[in-house]
C-alpha positions in Angstrom: 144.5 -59.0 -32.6 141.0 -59.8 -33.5 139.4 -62.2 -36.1 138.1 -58.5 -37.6 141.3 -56.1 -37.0 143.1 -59.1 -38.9 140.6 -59.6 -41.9 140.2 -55.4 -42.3 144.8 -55.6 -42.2 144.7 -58.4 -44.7 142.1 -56.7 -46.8 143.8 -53.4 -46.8 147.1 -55.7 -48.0 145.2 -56.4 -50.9 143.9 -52.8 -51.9 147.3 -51.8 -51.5 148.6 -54.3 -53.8 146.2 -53.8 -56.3 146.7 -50.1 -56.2 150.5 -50.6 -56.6 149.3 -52.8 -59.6 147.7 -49.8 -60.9 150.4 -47.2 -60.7 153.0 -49.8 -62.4 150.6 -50.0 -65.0 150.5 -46.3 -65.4 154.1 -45.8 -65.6 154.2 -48.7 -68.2 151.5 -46.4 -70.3 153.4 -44.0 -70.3 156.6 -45.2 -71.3 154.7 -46.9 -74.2 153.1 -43.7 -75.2 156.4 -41.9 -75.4 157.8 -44.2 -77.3 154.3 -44.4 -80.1 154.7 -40.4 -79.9 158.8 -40.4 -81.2 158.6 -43.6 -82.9 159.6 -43.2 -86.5 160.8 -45.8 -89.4 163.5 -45.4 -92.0 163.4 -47.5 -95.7 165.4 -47.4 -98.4 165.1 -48.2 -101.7 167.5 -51.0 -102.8 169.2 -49.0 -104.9 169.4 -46.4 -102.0 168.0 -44.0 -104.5 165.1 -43.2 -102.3 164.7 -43.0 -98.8 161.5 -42.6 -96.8 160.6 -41.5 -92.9 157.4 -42.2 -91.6 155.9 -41.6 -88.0 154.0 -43.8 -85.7 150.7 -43.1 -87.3 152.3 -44.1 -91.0 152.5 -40.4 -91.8 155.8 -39.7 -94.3 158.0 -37.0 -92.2 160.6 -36.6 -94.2 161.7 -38.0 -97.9 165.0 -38.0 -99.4 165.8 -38.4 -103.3 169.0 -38.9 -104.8 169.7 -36.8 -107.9 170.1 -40.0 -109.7 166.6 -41.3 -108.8 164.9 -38.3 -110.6 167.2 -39.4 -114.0 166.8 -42.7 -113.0 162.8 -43.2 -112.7 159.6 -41.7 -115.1 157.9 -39.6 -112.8 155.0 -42.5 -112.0 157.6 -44.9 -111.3 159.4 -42.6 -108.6 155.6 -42.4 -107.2 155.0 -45.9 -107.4 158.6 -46.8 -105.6 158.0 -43.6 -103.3 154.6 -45.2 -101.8 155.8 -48.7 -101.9 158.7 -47.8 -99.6 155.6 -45.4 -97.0 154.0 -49.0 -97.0 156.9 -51.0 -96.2 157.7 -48.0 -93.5 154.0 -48.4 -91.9 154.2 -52.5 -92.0 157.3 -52.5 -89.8 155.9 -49.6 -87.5 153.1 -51.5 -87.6 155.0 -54.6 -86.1 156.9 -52.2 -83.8 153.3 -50.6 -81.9 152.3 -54.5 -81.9 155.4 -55.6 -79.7 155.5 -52.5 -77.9 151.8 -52.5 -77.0 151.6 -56.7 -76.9 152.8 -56.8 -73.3 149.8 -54.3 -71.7 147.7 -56.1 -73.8 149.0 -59.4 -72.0 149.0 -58.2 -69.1 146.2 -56.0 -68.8 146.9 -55.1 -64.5 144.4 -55.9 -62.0 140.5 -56.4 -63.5 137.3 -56.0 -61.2 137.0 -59.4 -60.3 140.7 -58.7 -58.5 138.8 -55.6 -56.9 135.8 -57.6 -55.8 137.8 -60.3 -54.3 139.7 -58.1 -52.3 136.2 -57.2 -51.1 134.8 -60.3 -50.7 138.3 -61.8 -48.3 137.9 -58.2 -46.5 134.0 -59.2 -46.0 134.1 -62.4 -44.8 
């Protein structure tokens, strides 16, 4: 095997795992963005009163009330509780995306410098 044909196999080693990089990374996007698209959070008041449901972009999806809470609270208390409990929903999803999206963000896949690399080994 020549100096070249050996060079152009190693080179083409490289692409290939680079590429496979790639694809992984895509499968990992995806996963992630299932997961962001279903995600949802539950909270509950702590006298369980209240419950909230709020979606991965911190929108409320679904809101239960006891009978009790309505006797319970004034009507700007309930509110007040109601959007204290959306916030303490959106802090934990927000901690949730964070974890979930943490890993791509540490470990972003191949960059161009890995690309031109590969290019400057097949070159030389």
């Amino acid at each position: 095997m020549s100096a070249e044909s050996g060079r152009a196999v190693v080179s083409r080693r490289a692409w290939d795992s680079v590429l496979d990089e790639v694809d992984e990374q895509r499968v990992q996007l995806r996963e992630v963005e299932e997961q962001l698209r279903t995600m949802t959070v539950e909270v509950t008041s702590t006298d369980r009163l209240v419950t909230v449901v709020t979606n991965a972009r911190g929108v409320l999806v679904d809101l239960h009330l006891e009978s009790l809470a309505l006797r319970r609270y004034r009507a700007d208390q309930l509110s007040a509780l109601i959007l204290e409990l959306v916030t303490r929903a959106d802090n934990e999803l927000s901690g949730q995306r964070n974890q979930l999206i943490g890993h791509i963000v540490e470990n972003p896949g191949p960059q161009y410098r890995d690309l031109d690399e590969v290019a400057v080994r097949g070159g030389a």
